[in-house]
mmCIF file as gemmi writes it, N, C-alpha and C atoms, coordinates in Angstrom:
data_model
loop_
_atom_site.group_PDB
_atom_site.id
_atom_site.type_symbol
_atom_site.label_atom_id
_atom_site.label_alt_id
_atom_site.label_comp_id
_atom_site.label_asym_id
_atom_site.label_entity_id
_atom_site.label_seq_id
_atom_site.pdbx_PDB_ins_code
_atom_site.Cartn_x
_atom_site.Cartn_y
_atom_site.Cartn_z
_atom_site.occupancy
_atom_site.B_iso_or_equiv
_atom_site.pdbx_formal_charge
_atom_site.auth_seq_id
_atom_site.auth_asym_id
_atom_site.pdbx_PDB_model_num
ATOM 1 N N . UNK Axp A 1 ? -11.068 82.42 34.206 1 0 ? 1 A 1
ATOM 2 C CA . UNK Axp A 1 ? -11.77 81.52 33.295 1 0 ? 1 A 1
ATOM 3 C C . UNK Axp A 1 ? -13.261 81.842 33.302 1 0 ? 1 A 1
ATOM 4 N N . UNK Axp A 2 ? -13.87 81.802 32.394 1 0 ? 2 A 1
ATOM 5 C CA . UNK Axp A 2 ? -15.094 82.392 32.205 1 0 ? 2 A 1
ATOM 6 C C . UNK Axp A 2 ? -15.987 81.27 32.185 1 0 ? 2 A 1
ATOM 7 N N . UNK Axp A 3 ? -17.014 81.644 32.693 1 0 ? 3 A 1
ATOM 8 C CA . UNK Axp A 3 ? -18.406 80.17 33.105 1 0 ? 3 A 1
ATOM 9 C C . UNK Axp A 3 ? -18.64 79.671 31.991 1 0 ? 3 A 1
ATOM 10 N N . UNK Axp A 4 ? -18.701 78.347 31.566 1 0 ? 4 A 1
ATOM 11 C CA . UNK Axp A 4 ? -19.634 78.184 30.082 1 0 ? 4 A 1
ATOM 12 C C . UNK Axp A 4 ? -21.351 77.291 30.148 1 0 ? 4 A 1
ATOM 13 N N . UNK Axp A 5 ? -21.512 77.6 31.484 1 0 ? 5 A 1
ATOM 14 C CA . UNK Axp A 5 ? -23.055 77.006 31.972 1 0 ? 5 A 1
ATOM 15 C C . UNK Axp A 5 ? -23.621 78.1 33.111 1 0 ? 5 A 1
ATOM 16 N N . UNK Axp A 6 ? -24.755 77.979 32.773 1 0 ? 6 A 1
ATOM 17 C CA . UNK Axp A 6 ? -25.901 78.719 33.91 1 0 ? 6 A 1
ATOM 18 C C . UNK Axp A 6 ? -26.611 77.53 34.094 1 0 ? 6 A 1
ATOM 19 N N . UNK Axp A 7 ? -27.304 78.299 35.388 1 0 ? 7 A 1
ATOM 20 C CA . UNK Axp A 7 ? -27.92 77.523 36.483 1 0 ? 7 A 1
ATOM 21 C C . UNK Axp A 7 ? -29.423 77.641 35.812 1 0 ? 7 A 1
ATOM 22 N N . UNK Axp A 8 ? -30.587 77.228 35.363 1 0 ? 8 A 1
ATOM 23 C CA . UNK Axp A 8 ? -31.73 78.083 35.257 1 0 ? 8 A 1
ATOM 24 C C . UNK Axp A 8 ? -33.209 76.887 36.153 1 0 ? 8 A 1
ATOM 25 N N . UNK Axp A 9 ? -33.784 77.204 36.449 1 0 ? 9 A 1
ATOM 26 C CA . UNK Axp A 9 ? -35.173 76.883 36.886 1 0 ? 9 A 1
ATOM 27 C C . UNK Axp A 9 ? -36.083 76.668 36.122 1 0 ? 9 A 1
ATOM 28 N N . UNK Axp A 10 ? -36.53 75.697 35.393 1 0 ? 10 A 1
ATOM 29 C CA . UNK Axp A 10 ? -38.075 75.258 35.668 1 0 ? 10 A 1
ATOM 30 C C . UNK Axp A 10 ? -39.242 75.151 35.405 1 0 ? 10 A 1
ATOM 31 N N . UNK Axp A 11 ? -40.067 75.64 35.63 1 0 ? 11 A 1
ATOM 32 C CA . UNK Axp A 11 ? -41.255 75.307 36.384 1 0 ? 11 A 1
ATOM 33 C C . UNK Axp A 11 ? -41.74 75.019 35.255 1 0 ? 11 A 1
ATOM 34 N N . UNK Axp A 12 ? -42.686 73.935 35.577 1 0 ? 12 A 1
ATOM 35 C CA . UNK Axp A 12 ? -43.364 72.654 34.668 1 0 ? 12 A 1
ATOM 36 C C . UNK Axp A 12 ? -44.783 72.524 34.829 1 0 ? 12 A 1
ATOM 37 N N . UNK Axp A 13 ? -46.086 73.126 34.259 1 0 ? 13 A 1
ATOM 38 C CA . UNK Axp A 13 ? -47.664 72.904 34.636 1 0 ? 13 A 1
ATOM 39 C C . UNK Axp A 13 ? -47.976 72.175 33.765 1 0 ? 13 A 1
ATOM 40 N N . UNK Axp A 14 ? -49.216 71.316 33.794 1 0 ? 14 A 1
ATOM 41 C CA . UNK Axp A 14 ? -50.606 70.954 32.988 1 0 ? 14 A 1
ATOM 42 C C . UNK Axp A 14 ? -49.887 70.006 32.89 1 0 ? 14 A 1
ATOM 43 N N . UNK Axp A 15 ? -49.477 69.205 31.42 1 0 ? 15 A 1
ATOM 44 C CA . UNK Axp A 15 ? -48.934 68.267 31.006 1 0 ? 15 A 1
ATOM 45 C C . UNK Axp A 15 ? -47.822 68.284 30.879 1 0 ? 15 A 1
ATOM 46 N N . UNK Axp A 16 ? -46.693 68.92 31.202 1 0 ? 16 A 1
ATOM 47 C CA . UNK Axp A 16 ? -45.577 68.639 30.985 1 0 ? 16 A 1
ATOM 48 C C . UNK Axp A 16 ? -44.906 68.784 32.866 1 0 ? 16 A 1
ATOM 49 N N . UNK Axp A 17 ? -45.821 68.728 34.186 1 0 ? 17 A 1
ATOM 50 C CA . UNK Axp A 17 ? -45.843 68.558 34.919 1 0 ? 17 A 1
ATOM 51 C C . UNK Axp A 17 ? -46.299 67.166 35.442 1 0 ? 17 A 1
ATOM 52 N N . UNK Axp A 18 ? -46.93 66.837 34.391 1 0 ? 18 A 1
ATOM 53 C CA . UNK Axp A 18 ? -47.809 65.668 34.534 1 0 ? 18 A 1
ATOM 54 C C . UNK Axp A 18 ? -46.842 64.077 33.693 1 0 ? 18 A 1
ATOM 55 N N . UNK Axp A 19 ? -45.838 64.549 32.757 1 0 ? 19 A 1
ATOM 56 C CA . UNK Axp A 19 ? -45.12 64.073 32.431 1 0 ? 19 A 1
ATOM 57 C C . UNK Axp A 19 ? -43.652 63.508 33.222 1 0 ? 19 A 1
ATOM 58 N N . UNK Axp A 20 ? -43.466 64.376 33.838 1 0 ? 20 A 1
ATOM 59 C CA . UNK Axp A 20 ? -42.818 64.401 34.396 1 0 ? 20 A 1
ATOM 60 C C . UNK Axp A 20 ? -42.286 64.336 36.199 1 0 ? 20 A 1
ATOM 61 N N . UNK Axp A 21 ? -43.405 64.343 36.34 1 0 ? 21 A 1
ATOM 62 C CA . UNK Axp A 21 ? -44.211 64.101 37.776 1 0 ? 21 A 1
ATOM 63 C C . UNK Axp A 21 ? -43.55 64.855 39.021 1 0 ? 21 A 1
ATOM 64 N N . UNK Axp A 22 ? -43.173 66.047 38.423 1 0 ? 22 A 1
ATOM 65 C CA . UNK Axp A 22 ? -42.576 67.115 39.684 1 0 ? 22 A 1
ATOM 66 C C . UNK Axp A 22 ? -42.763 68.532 38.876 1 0 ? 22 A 1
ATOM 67 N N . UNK Axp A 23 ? -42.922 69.42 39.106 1 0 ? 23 A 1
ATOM 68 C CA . UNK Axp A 23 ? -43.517 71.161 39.105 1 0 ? 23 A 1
ATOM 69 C C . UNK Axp A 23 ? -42.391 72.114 38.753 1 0 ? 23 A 1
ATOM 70 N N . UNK Axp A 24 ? -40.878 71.055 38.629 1 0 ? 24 A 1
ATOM 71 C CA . UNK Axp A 24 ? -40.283 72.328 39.183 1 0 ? 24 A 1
ATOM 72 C C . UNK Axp A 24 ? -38.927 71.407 38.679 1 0 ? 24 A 1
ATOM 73 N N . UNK Axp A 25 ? -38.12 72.156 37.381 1 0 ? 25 A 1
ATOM 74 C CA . UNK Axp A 25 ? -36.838 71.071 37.369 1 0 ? 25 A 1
ATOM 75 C C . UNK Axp A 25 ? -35.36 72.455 37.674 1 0 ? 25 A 1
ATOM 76 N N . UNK Axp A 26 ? -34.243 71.914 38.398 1 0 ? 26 A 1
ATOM 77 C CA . UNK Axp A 26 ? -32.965 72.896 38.052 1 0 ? 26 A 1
ATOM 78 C C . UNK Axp A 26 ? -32.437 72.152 36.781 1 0 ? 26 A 1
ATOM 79 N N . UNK Axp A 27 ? -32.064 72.788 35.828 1 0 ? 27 A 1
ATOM 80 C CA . UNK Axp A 27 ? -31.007 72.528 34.438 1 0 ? 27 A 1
ATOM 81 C C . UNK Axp A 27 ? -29.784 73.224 34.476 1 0 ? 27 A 1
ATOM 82 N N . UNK Axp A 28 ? -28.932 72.635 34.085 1 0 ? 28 A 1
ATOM 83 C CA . UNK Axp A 28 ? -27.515 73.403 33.961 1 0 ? 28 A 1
ATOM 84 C C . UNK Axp A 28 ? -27.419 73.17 32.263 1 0 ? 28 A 1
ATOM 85 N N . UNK Axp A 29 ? -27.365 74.671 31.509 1 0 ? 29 A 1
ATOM 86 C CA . UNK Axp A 29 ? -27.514 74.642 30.182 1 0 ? 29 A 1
ATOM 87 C C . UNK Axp A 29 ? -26.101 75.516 29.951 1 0 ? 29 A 1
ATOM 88 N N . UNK Axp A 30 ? -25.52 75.325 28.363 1 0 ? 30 A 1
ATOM 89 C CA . UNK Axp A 30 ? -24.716 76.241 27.761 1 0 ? 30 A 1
ATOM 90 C C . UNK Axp A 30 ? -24.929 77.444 27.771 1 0 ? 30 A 1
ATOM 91 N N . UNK Axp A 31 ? -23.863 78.608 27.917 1 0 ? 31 A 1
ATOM 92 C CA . UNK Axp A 31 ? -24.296 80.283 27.606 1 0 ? 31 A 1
ATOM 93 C C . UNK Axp A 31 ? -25.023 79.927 26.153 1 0 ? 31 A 1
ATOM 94 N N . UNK Axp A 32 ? -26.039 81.059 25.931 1 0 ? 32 A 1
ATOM 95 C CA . UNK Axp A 32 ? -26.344 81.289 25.251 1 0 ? 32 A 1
ATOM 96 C C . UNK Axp A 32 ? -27.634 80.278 24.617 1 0 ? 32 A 1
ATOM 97 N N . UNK Axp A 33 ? -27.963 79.253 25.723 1 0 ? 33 A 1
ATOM 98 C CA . UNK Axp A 33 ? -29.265 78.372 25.14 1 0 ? 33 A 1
ATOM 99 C C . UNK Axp A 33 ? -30.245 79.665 25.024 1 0 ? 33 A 1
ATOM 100 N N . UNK Axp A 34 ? -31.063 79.171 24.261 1 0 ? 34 A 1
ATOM 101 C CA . UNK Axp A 34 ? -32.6 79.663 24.274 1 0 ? 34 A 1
ATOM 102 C C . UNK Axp A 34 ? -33.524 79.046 25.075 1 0 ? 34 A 1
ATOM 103 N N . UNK Axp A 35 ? -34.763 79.61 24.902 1 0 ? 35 A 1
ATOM 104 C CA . UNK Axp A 35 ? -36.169 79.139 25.569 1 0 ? 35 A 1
ATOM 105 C C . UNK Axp A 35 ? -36.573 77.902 24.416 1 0 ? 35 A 1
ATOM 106 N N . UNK Axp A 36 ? -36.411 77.682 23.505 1 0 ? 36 A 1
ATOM 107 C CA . UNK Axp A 36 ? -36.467 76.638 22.754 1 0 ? 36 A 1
ATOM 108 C C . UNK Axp A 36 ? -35.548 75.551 22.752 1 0 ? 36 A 1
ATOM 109 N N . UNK Axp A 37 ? -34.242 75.869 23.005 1 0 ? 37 A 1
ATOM 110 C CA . UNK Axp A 37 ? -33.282 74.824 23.278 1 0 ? 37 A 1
ATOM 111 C C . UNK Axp A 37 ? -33.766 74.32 24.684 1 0 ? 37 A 1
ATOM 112 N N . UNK Axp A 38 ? -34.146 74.867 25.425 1 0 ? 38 A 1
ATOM 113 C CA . UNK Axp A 38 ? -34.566 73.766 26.539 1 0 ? 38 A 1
ATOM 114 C C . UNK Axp A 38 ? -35.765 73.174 26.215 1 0 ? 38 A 1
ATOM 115 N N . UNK Axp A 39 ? -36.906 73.374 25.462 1 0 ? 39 A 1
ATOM 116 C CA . UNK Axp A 39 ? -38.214 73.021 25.243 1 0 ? 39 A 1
ATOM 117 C C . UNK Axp A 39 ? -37.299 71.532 24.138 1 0 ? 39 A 1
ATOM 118 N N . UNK Axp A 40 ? -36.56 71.879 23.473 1 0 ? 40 A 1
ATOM 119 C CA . UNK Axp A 40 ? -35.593 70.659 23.125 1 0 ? 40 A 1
ATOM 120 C C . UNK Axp A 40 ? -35.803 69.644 23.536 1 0 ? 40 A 1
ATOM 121 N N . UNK Axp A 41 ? -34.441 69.995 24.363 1 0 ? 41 A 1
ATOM 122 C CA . UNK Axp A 41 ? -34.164 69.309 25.663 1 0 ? 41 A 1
ATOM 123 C C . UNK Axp A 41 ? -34.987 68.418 26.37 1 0 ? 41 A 1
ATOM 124 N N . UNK Axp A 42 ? -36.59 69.374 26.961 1 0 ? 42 A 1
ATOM 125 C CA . UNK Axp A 42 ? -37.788 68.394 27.749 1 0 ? 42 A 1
ATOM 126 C C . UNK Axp A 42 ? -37.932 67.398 26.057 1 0 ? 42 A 1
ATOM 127 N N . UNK Axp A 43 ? -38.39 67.65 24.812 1 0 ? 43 A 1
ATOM 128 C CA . UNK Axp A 43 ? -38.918 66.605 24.558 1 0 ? 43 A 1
ATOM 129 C C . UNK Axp A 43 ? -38.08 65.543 23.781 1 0 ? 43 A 1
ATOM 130 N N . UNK Axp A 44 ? -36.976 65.576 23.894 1 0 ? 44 A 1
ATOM 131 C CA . UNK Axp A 44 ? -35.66 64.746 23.541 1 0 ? 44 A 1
ATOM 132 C C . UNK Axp A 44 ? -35.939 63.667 24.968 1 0 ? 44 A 1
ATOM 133 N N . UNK Axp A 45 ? -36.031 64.137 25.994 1 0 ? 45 A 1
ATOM 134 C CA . UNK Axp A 45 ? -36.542 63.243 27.237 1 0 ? 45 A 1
ATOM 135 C C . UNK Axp A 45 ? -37.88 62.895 27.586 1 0 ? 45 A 1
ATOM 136 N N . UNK Axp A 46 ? -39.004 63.327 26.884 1 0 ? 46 A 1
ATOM 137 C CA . UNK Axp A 46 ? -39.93 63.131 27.037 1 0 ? 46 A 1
ATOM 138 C C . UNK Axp A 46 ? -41.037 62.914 25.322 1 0 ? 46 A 1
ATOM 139 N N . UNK Axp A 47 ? -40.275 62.254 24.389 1 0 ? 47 A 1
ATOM 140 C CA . UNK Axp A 47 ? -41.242 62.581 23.174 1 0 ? 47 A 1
ATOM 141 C C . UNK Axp A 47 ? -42.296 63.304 22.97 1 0 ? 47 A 1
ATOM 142 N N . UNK Axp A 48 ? -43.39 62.486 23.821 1 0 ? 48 A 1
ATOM 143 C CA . UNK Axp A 48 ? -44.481 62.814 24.146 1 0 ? 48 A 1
ATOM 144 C C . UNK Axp A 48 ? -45.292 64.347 24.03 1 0 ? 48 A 1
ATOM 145 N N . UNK Axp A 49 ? -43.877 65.041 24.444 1 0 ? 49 A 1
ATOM 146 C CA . UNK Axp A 49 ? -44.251 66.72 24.957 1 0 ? 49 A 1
ATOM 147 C C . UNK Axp A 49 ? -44.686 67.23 23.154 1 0 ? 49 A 1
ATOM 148 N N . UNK Axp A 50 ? -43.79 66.61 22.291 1 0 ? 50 A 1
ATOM 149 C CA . UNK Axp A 50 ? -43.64 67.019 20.378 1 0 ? 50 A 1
ATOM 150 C C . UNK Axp A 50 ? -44.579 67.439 20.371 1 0 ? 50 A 1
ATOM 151 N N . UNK Axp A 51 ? -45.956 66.919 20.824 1 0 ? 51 A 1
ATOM 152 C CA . UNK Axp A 51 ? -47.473 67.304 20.242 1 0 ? 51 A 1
ATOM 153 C C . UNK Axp A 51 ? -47.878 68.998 21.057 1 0 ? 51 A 1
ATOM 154 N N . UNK Axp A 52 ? -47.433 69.086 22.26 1 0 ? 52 A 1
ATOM 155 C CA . UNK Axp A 52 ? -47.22 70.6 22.728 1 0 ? 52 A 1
ATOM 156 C C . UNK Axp A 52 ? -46.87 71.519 22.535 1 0 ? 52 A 1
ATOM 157 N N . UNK Axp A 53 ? -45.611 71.646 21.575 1 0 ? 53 A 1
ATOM 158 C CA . UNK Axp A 53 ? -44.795 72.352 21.383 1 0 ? 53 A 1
ATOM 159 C C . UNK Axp A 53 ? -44.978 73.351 20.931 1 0 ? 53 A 1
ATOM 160 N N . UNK Axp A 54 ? -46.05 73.678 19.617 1 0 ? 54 A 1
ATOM 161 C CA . UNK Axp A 54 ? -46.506 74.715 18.666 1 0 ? 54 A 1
ATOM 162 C C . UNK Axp A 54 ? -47.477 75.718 19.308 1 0 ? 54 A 1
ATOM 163 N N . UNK Axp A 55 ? -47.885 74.978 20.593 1 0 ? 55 A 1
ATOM 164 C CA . UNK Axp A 55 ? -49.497 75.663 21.662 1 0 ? 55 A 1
ATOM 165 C C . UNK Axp A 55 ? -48.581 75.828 23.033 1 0 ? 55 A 1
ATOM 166 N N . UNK Axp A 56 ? -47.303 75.695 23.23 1 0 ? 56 A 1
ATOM 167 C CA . UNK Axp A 56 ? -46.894 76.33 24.3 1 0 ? 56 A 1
ATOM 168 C C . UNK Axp A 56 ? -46.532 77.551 24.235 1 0 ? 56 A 1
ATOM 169 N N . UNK Axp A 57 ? -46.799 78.671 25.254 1 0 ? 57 A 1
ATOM 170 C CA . UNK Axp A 57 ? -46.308 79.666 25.257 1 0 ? 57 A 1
ATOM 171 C C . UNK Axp A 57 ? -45.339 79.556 26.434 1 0 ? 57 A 1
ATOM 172 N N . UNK Axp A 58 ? -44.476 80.751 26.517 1 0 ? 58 A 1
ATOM 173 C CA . UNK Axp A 58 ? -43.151 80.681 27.47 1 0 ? 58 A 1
ATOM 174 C C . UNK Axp A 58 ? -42.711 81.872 28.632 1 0 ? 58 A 1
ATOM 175 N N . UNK Axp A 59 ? -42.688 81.468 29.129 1 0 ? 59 A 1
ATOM 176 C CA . UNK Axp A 59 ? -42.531 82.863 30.418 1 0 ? 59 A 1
ATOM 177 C C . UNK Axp A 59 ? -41.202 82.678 31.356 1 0 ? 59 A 1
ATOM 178 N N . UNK Axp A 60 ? -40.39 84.199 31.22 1 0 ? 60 A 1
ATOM 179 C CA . UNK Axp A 60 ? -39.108 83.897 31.958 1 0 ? 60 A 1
ATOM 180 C C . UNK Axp A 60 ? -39.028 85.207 33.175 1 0 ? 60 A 1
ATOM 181 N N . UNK Axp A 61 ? -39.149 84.559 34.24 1 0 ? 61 A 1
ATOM 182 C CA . UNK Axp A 61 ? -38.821 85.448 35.42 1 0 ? 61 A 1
ATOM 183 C C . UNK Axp A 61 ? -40.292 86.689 34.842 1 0 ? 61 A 1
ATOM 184 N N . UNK Axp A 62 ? -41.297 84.967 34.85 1 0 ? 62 A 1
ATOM 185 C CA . UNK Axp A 62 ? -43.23 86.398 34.997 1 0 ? 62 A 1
ATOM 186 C C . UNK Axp A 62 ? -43.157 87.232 33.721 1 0 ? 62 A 1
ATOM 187 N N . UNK Axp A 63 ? -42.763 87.064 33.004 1 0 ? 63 A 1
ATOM 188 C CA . UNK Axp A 63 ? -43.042 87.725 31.575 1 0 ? 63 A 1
ATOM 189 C C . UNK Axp A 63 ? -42.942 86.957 30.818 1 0 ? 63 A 1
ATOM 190 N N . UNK Axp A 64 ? -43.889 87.082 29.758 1 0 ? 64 A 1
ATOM 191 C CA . UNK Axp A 64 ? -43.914 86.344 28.733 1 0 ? 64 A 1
ATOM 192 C C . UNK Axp A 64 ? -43.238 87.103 27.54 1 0 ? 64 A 1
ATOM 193 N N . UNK Axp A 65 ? -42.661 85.652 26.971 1 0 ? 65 A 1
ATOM 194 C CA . UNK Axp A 65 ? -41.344 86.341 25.829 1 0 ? 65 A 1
ATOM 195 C C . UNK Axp A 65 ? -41.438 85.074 24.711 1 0 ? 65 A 1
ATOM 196 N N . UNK Axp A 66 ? -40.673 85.115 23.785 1 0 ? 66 A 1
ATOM 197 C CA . UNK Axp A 66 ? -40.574 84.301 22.387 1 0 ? 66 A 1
ATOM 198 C C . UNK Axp A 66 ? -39.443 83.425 22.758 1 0 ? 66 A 1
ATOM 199 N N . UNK Axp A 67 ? -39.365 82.358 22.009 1 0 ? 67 A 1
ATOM 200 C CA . UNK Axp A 67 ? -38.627 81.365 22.268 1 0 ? 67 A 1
ATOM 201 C C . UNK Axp A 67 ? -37.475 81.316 21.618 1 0 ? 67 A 1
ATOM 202 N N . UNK Axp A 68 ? -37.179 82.393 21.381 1 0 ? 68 A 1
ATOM 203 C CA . UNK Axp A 68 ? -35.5 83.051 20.501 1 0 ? 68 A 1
ATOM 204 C C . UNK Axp A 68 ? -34.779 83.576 21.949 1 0 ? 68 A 1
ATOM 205 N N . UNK Axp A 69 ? -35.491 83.629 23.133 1 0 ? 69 A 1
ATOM 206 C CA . UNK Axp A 69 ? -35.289 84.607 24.081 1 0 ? 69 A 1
ATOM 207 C C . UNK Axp A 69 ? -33.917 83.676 24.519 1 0 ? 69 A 1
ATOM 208 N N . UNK Axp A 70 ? -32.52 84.328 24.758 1 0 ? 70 A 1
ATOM 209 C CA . UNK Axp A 70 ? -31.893 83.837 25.319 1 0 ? 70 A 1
ATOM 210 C C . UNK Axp A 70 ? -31.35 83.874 27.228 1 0 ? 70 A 1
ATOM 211 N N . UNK Axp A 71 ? -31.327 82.839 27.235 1 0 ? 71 A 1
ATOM 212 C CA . UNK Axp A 71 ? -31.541 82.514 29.602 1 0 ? 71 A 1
ATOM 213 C C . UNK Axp A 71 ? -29.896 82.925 29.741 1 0 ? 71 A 1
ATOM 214 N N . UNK Axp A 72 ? -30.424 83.425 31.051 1 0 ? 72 A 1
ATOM 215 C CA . UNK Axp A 72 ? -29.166 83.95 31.766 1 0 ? 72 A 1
ATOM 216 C C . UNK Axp A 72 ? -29.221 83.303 33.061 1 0 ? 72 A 1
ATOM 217 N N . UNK Axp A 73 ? -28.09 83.187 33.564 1 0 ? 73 A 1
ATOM 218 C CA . UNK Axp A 73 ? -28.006 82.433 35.141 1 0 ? 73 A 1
ATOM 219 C C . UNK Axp A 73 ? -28.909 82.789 35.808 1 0 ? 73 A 1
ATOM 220 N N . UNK Axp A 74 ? -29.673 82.316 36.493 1 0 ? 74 A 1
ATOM 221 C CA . UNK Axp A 74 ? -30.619 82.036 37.731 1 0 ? 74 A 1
ATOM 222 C C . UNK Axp A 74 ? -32.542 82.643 37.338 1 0 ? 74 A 1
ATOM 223 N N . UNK Axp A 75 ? -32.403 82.502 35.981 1 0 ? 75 A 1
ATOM 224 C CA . UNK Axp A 75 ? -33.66 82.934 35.145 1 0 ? 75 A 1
ATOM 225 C C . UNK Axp A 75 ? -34.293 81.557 35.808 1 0 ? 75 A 1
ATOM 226 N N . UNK Axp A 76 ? -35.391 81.881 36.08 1 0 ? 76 A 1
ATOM 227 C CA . UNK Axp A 76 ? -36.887 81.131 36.128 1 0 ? 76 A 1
ATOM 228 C C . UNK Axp A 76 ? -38.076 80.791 34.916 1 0 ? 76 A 1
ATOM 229 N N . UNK Axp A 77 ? -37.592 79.685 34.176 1 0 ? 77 A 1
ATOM 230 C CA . UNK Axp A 77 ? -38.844 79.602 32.727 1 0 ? 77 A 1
ATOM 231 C C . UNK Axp A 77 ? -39.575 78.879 32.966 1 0 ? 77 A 1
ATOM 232 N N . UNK Axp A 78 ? -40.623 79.089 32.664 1 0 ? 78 A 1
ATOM 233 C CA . UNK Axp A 78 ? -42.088 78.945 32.584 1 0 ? 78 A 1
ATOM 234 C C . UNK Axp A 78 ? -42.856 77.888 31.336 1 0 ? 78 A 1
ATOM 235 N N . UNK Axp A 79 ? -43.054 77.105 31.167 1 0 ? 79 A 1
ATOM 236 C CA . UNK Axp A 79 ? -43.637 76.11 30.187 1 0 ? 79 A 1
ATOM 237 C C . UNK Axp A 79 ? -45.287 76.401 30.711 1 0 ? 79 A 1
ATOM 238 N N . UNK Axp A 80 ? -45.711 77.115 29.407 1 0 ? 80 A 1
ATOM 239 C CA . UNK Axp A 80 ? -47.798 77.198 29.745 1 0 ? 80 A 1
ATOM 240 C C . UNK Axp A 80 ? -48.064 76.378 28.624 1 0 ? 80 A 1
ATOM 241 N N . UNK Axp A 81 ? -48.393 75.174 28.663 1 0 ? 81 A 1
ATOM 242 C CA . UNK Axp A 81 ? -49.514 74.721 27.694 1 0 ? 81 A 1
ATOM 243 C C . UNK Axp A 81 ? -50.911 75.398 27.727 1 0 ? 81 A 1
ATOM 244 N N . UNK Axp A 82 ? -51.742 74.524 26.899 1 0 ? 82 A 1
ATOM 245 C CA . UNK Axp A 82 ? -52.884 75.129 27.005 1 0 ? 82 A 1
ATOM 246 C C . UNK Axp A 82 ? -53.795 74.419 27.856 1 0 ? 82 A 1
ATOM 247 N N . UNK Axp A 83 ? -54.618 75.112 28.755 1 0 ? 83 A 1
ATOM 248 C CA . UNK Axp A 83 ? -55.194 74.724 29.853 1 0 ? 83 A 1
ATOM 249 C C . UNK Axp A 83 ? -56.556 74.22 29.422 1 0 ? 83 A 1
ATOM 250 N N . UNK Axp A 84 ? -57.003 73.048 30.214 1 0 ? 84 A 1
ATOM 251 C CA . UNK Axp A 84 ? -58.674 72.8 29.27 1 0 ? 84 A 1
ATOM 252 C C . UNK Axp A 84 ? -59.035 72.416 31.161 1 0 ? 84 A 1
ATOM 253 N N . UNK Axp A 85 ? -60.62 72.513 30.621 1 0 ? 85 A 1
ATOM 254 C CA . UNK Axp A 85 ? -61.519 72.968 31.67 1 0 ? 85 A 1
ATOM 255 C C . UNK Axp A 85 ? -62.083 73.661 31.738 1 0 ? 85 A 1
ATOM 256 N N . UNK Axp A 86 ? -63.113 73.623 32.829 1 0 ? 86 A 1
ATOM 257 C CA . UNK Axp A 86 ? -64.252 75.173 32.553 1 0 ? 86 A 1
ATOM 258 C C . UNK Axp A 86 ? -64.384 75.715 33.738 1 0 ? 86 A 1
């Protein structure tokens, strides 16, 4: 029988760390989600994030990639908003 979920990681900075009040989530998603189906996902649980969405960029396992990118079991994604400060 063949898996129909992966395991994937995470990691949450700036405001959507701040939303959520931990750095770091495990998800168990369908084969074949994207990096956008989980960015979904956070703001289906978090509204709030909607206003982020267009200024986040995305990084899977330290590279940055497009949000068509599809996750494979034990991938590590990356949510970068945009950082303010000097």
């Amino acid at each position: 029988m063949s898996q129909s979920f992966i395991t994937i990681t995470v990691k949450l900075f700036a405001v959507y760390e701040e939303v959520y009040g931990v750095s770091e989530l495990v998800k168990q998603v369908s084969l074949e989600t994207t990096v956008n189906d989980v960015l979904d996902i956070l703001i289906q649980e978090h509204p709030k994030l909607e206003e982020w969405r267009n200024v986040t960029r995305f990084g899977v396992n330290f590279q940055f990639v497009e949000s068509n990118t599809i996750l494979k079991e034990g991938d590590e994604l990356v949510f970068i908003p945009p950082v303010s400060g000097g």
